[in-house]
C-alpha positions as CSV (number, residue, x, y, z in Angstrom):
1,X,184.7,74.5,123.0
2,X,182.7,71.8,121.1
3,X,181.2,72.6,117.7
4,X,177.4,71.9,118.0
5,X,175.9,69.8,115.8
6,X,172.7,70.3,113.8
7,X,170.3,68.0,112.7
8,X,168.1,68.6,109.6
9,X,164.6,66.4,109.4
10,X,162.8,66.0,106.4
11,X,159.0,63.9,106.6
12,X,156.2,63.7,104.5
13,X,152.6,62.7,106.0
14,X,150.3,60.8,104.1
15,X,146.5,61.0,104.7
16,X,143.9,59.3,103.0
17,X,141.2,61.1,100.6
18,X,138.1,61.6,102.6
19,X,135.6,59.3,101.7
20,X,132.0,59.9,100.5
21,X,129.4,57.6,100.5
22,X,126.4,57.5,98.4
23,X,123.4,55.9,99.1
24,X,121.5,54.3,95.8
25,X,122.7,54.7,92.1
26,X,119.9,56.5,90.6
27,X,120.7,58.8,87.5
28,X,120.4,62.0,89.2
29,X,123.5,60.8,91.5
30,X,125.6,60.6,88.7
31,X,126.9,64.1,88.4
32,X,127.5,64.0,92.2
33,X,129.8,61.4,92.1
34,X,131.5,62.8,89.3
35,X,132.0,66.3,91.7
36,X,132.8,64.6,94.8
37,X,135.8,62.6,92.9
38,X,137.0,65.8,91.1
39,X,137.0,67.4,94.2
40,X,139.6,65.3,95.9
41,X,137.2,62.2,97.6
42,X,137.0,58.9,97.6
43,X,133.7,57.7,95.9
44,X,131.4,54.8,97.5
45,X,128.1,54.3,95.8
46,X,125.8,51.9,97.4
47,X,122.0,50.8,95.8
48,X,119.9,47.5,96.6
49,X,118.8,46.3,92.8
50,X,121.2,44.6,90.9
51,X,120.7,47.0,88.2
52,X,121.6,50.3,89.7
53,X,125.6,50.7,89.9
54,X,125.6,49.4,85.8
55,X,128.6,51.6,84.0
56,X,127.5,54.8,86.0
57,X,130.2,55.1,88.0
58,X,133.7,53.7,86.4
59,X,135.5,56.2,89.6
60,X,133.8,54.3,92.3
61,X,133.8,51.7,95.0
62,X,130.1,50.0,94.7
63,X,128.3,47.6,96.6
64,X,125.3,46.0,96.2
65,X,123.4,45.3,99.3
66,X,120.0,46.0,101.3
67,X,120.6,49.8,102.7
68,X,120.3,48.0,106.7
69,X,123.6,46.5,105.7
70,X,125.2,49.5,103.9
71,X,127.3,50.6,106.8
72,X,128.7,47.5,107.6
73,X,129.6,46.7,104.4
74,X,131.3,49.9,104.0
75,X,132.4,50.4,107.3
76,X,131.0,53.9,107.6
77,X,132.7,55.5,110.4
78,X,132.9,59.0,112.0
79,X,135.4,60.3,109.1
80,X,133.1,59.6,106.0
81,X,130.5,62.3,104.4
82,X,127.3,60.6,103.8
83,X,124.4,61.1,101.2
84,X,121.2,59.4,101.6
């Protein structure tokens, strides 16, 4: 009789953070950002002036374009939790 053989599988799986995207840099976004990243997502914050991502959020991917080209940009898709 033949001794049987056994096979032991070990795997990790890797997922990325969910993603959260912002829409505008004002101040009262600030504290949102800060939650959504200590809550496990990926930050995006997008605003149209030039002056409206400034040192506000260290954490965070930030783009600065006209909100029609936003999604684009980002390459919002199905996955990502959106705030306008």
């Amino acid at each position: 009789m033949a001794a049987s053989a056994e096979l032991t599988v070990f795997y990790n799986s890797f997922a990325p953070k969910p993603r959260f995207v912002i829409f505008g840099g004002g101040r009262d976004v600030v504290p949102i950002a800060e939650l959504a990243d200590r809550v496990g997502f990926r930050v995006a914050v997008a605003d149209w002036h030039e002056g409206g991502l400034h040192n506000k959020f260290p954490r965070a991917e930030q783009i600065i374009c006209s909100p029609m080209e936003v999604v684009q940009r980002l390459g919002v898709a199905r996955e990502d939790y959106v705030l306008i």
